[in-house]
C-alpha positions in Angstrom: -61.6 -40.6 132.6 -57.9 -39.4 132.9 -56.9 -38.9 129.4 -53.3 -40.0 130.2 -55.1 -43.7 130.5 -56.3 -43.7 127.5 -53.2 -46.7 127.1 -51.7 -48.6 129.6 -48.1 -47.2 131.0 -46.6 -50.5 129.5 -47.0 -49.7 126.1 -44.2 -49.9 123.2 -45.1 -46.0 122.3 -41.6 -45.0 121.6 -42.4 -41.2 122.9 -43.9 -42.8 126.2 -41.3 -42.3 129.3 -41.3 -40.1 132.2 -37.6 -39.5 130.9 -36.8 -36.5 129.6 -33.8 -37.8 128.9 -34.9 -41.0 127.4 -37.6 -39.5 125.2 -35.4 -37.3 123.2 -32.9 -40.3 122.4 -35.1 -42.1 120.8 -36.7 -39.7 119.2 -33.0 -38.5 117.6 -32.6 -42.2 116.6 -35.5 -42.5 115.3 -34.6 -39.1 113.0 -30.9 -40.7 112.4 -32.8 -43.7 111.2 -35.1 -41.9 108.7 -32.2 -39.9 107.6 -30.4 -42.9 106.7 -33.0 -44.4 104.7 -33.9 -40.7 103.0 -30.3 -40.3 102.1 -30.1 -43.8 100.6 -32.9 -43.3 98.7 -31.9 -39.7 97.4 -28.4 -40.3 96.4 -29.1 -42.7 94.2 -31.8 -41.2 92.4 -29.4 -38.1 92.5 -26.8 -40.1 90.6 -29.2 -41.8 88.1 -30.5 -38.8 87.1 -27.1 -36.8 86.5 -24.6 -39.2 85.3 -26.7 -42.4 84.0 -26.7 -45.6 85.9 -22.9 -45.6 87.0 -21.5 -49.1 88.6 -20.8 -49.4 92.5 -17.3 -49.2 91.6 -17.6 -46.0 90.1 -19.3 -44.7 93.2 -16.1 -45.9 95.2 -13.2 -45.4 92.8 -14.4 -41.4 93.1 -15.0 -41.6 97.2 -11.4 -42.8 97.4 -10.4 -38.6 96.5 -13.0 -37.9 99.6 -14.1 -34.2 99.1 -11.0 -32.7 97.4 -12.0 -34.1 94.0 -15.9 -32.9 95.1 -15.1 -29.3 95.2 -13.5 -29.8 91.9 -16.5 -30.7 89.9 -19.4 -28.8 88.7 -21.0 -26.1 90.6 -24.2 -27.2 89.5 -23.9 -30.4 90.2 -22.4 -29.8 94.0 -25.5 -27.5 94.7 -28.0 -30.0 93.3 -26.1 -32.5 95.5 -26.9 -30.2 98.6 -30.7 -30.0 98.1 -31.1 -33.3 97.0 -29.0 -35.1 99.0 -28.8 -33.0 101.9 -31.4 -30.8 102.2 -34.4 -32.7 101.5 -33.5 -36.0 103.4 -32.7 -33.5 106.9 -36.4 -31.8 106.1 -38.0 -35.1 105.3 -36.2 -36.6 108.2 -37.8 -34.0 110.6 -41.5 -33.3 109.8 -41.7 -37.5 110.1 -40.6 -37.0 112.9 -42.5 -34.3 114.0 -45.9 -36.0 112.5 -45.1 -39.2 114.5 -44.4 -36.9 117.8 -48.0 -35.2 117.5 -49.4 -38.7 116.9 -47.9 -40.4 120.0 -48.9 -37.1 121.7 -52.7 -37.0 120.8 -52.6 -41.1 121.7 -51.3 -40.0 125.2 -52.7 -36.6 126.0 -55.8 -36.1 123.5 -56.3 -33.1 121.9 -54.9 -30.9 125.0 -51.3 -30.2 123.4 -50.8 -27.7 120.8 -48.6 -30.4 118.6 -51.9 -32.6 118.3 -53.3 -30.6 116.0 -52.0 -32.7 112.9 -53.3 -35.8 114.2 -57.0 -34.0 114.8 -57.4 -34.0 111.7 -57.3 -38.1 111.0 -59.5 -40.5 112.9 -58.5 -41.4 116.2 -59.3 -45.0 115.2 -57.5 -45.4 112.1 -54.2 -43.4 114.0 -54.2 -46.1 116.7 -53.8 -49.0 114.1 -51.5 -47.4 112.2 -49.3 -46.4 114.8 -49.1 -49.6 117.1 -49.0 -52.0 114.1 -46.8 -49.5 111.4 -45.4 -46.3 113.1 -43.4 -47.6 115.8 -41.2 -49.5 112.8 -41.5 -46.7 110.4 -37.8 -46.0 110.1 -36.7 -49.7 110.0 -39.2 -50.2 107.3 -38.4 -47.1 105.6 -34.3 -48.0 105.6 -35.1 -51.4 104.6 -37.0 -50.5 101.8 -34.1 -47.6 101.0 -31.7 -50.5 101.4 -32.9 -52.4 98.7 -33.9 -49.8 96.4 -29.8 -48.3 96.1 -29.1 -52.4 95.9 -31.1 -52.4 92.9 -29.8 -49.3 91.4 -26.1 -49.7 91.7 -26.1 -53.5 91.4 -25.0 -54.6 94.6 -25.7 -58.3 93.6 -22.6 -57.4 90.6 -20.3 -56.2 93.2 -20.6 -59.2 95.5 -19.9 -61.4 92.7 -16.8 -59.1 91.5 -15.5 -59.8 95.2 -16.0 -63.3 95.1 -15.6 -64.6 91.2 -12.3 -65.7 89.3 -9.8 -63.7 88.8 -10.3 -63.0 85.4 -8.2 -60.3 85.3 -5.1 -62.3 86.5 -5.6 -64.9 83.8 -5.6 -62.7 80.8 -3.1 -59.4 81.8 -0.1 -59.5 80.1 2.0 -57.1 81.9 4.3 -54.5 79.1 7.6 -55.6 80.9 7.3 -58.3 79.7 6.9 -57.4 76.0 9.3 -55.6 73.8 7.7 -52.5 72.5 10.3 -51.1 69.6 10.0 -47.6 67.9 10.0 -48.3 64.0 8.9 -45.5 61.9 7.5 -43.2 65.3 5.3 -40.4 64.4 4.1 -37.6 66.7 0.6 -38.4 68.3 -2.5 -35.9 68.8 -4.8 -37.7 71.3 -8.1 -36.3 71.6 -10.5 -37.0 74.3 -14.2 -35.9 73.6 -16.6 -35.8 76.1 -19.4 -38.7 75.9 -19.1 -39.1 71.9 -20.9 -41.9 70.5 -22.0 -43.1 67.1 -25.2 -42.5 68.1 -25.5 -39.2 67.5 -24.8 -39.7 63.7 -28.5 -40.8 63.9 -31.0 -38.5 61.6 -33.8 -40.1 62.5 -32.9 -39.2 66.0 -31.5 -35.9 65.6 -33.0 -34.9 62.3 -29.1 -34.7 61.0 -25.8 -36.6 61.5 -24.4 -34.0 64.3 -21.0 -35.7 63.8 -20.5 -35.3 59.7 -17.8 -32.7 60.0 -15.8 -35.3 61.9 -16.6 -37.9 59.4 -15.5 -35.4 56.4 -12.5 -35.8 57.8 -12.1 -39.3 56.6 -10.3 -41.1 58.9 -10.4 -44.7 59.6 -12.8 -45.8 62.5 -13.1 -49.2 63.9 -17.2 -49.1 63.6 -17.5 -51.7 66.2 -15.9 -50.0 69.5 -17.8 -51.4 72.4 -17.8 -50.1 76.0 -16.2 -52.7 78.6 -16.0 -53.3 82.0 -14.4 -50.5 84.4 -14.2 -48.0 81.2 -17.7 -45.8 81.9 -16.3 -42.7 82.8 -13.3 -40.6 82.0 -10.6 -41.3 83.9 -11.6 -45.1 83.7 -11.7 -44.5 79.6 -8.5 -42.6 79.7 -7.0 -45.8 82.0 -8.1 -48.4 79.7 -7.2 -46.7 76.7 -3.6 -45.7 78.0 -3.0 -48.6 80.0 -5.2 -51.5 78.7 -7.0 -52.1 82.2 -10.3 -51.3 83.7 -10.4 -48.8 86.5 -11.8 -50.0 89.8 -12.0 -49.2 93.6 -9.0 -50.8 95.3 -9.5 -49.3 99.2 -11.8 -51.8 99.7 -9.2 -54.7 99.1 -6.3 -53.4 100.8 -7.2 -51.1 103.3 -6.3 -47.8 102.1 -7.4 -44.8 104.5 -10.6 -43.6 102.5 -10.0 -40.2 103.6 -6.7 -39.2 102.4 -6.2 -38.9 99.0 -4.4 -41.5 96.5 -0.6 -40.7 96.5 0.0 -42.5 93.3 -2.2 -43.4 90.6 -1.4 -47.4 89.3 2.5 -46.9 89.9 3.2 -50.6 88.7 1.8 -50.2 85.5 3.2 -49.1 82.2 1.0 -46.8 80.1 1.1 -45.0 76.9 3.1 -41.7 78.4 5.9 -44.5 80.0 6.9 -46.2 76.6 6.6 -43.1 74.5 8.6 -41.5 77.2 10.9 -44.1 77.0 11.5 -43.6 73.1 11.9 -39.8 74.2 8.3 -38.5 73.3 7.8 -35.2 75.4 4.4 -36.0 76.6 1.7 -32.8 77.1 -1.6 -33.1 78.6 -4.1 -30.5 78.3 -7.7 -30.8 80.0 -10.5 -27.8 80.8 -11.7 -29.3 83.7 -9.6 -29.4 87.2 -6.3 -31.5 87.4 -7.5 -32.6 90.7 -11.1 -34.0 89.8 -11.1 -38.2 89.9 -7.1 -38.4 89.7 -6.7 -37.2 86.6 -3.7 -34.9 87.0 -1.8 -37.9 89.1 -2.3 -40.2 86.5 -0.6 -38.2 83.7 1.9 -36.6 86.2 2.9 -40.7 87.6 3.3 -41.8 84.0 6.1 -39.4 82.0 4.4 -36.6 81.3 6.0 -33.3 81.1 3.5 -31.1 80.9 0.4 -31.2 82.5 -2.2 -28.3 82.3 -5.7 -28.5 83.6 -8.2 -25.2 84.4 -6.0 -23.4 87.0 -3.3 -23.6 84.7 -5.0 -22.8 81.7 -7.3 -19.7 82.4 -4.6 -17.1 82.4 -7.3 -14.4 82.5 -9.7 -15.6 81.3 -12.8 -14.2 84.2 -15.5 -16.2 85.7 -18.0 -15.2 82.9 -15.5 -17.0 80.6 -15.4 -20.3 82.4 -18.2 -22.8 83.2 -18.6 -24.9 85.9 -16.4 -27.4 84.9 -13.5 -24.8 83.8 -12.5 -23.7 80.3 -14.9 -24.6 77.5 -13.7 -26.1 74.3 -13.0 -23.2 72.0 -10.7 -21.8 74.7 -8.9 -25.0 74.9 -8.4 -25.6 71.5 -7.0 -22.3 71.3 -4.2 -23.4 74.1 -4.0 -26.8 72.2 -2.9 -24.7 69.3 -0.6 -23.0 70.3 0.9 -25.7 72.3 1.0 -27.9 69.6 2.7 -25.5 67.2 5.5 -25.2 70.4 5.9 -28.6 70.2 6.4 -29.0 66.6 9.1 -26.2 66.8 11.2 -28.4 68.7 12.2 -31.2 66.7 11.4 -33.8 69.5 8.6 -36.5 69.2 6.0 -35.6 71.1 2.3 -36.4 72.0 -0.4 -33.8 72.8 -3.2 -35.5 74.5 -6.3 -33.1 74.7 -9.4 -34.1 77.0 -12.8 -31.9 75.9 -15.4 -31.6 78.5 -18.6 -29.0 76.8 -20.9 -32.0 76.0 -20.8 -33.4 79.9 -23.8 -34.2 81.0 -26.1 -33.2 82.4 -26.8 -30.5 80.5 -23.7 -29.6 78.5 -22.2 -26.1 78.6 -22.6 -23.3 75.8 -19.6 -21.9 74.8 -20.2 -17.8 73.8 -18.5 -18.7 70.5 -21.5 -21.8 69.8 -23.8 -19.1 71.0 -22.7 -17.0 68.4 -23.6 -19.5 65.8 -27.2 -20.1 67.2 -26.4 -22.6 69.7 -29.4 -23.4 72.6 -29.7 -27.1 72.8 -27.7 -29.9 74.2 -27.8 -31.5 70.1 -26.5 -28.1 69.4 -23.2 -28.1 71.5 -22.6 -31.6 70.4 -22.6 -30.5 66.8 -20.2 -27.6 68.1 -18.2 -29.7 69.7 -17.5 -32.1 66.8 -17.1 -29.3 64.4 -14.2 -27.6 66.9 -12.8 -30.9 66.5 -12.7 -31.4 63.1 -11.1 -27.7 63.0 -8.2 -28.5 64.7 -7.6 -30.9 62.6 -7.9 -29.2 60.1 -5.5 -26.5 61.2 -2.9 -29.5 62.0 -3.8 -30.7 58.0 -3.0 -27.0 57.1 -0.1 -27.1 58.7 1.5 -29.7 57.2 1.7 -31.6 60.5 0.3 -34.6 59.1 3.7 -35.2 57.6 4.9 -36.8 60.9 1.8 -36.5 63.0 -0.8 -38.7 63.4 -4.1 -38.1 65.3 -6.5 -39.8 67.1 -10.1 -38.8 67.9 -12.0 -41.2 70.8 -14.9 -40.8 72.8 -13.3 -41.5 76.4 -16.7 -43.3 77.1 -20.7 -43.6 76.3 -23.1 -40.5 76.9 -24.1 -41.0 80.5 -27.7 -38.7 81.3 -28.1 -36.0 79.3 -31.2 -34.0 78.0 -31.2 -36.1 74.8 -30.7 -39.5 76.8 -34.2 -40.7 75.9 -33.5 -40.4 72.1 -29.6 -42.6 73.1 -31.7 -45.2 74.5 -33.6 -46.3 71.8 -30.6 -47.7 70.1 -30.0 -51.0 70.0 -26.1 -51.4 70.6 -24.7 -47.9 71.1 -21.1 -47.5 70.2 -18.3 -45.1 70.9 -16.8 -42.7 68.1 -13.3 -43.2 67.5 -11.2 -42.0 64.3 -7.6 -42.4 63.2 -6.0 -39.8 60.8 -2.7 -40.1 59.2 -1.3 -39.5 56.1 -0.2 -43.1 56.3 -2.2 -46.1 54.6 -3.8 -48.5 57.3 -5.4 -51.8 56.8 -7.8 -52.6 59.9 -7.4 -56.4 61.3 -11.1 -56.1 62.7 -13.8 -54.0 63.2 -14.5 -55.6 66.8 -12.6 -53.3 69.2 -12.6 -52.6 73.0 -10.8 -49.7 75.1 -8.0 -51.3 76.3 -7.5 -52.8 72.4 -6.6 -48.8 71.9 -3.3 -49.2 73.6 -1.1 -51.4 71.2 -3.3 -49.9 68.6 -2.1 -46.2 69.1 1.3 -47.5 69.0 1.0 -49.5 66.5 -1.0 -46.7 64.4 2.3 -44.3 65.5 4.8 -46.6 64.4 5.7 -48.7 67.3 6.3 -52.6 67.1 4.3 -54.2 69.7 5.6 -58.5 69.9 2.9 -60.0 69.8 0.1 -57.2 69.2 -0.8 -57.6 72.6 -0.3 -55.3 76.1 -2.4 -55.2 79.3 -5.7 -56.4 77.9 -5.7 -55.1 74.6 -5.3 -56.8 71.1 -4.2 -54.2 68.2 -6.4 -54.1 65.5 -3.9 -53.4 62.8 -1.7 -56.7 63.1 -3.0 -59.2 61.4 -0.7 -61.9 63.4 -3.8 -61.4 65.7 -5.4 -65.0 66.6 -9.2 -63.9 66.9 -9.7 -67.5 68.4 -8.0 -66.6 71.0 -9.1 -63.2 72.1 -11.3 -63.2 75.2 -15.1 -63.8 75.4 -16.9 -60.4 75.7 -19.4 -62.2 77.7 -16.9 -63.8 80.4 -15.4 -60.2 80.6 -18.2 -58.3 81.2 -19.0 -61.0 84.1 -15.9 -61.1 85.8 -13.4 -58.3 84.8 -14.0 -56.6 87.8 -13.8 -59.8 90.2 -11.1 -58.9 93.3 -7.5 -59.7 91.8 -4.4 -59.7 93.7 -2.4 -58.8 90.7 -4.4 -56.0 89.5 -4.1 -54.5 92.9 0.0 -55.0 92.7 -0.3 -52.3 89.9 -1.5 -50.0 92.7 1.1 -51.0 95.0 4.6 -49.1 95.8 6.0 -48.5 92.4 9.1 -51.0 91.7 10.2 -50.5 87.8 12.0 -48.0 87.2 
């Protein structure tokens, strides 16, 4: 019998035609298809297993700065992107369908071509059923199946209700024109950032040791209840919230921004820390180790008074390659520029406010500085500890100093730990929390322990001497005024549901800037 009638010329067999032509379309749609799925499938395991379980959002706030803020990030993480993400869904992508071409070959032509020689090794019988019934729908299945899986992961279900729920974020903004912000007794401000910091890693029976009691020895006061929120996960979104008091969302999808050119202003409309205390004539100084261009960072500062703005490039000086890590200076060679900086600034005689952003404890392994090596440092719980202990000597240089006279200084986490080597020890606590502490020679009396990140905006002002009517701006509620109705303050609940829901006024902060 001719083995080429060994099926009928009618046949669905996707690799069946006498064209040429024909054939090798399908067979690249077929590959495109599979690639689609693989890719699907790979990114978000990628992203789960380097930064956590981020939000939908968070995957489209950062597509919004297209590859310019990729090339900005972490080496590691950009070459882990390739193979993952790249590499492996392109292979996988090909020997499928190389497999299913030496199947539909052997159906066809027996064992007579050289490509056959997979499918030899299977029975003929069990090839046949799988093939006619499965393997003809392979790649639909496979991208139906990846489909669902990145639904799952990034909460798809959450981002169709943020596009169609309330706007929650409309019925609760109360917009800083509109509230008279007065300079009383201002003091200088030290803002510090720190990578990921939680309470959690205070935890002995975690850790063995509270990794954060040189930052507690300090003996500020710390609101013991600060909760993550909606749209605050990650840095810039921390920075936003706590500067600003709003979350930090994608807005391209609402108004039809061109995703591939980058954001030329970063919320224009809204008025944020740097904008009132440049207003009371603050010289505003940001220092970061990691890129200015990475997630908008540099635009944000730069759009809302500050003076100075210094990121890696600008702070390496010559410091070589073996010097930086992937992200850009590590912490002790920041703090060193912070220092200096900051005794500049006092010089002066102007108010000011240094705002400092740490990045050695970023997941998903950290980075070793050589002066933690030089104390012993080799694990991720070690470069937290180093980290904390850096911290708390700058303070203690700015307590030596005998800044604290008319300096105060905060210390925040800008956000939860996301995945990191110690992220299986995080998870078994029950209601992790984010470190914050407020030092000042000053006596305080806390309002509340309950306290959210866009709560830290009247509450840095109100901590540096400012008057804010009302105790309230953006979203936030200071937690030093006790004129505070709690009855009234939102339901953490009905903001965690709908924060994020599409607002027209939230997207008017993004809008052509119109205040002057």
């Amino acid at each position: 019998m001719d083995k080429a009638r060994l099926i009928p010329a009618n046949t669905h067999n996707p690799y069946w035609s006498n064209s040429h032509h024909r054939h090798f379309i399908r067979g690249v749609i077929r590959f495109l298809t599979y690639l689609c799925a693989f890719f699907l499938m790979a990114i978000a395991y990628w992203i789960a297993d380097n930064f956590g379980e981020p939000s939908l959002e968070q995957l489209l706030y950062h597509a919004q700065f297209g590859m310019g803020g990729l090339v900005d990030t972490d080496a590691a993480v950009i070459k882990s992107f390739l193979v993952w993400c790249v590499a492996l869904p392109i292979l996988g992508s090909l020997l499928l369908v190389l497999i299913e071409y030496s199947i539909a070959l052997f159906i066809t032509h027996g064992s007579t071509h050289w490509l056959t020689k997979p499918a030899r090794l299977a029975n003929i019988h069990f090839i046949k059923v799988f093939y006619w019934f499965i393997g003809h729908r392979a790649p639909l299945y496979a991208l139906t199946a990846a489909a669902v899986y990145f639904g799952i992961q990034f909460s798809v279900t959450i981002f169709l209700h943020n596009l169609f729920g309330k706007d929650y974020f409309a019925a609760h903004y109360l917009n800083p024109i509109a509230v008279k912000v007065e300079a009383v007794q201002p003091k200088n401000l030290v803002l510090i950032y720190v990578e990921s910091l939680e309470n959690s890693y205070k935890e002995p029976k975690l850790f063995g040791k509270n990794l954060l009691s040189s930052l507690d020895h300090l003996k500020g006061l710390s609101f013991t209840d600060y909760k993550k929120a909606p749209g605050t996960w990650w840095t810039i979104a921390g920075i936003t919230a706590t500067q600003c008091g709003v979350p930090l969302k994608s807005v391209s999808l609402y108004d039809g921004n061109d995703q591939g050119e980058k954001m030329k202003t970063f919320l224009p409309n809204a008025v944020c820390l740097g904008d009132i205390l440049h207003d009371a004539g603050y010289h505003n100084v940001y220092m970061g180790g990691d890129a200015l261009g990475f997630a908008g960072k540099g635009m944000f500062f730069k759009d809302h008074h500050y003076d100075e703005v210094y990121g890696r490039d600008e702070l390496k000086g010559k410091l070589t390659d073996a010097e930086l890590n992937f992200w850009g200076l590590y912490d002790d060679h920041l703090f060193a520029a912070a220092k200096a900086k900051l005794i500049a600034l006092h010089k002066k005689q102007q108010p000011f406010n240094l705002t400092v952003t740490t990045i050695d404890t970023h997941g998903p392994d950290g980075h070793i500085s050589s002066y933690c090596k030089s104390l012993g440092v080799k694990t991720f719980e070690g470069i937290v500890e180093c980290t904390s202990n850096q911290v708390a000597g700058f303070v203690k240089f700015i307590k030596k100093s005998g800044y604290l006279k008319d300096t105060n200084v905060v210390i925040l986490g800008d956000h939860l730990a996301m995945e990191n080597p110690v992220s299986d020890k995080l998870d078994r606590v029950k209601e992790r929390l984010i470190f914050n502490q407020f030092i000042s020679n000053s006596h305080f009396e806390k309002s509340r322990n309950y306290i959210l990140p866009f709560d830290m905006f009247p509450t840095i002002l109100d901590f540096i001497g400012f008057k804010v009517q009302g105790g309230k701006l953006g979203l936030g509620y200071t937690a030093f005024s006790k004129e505070i109705d709690m009855s009234r303050m939102p339901d953490y609940e009905e903001m965690n549901q709908d924060l994020l829901n599409q607002s027209d006024i939230y997207l008017d902060l993004w809008k052509r800037k119109t205040i002057p």
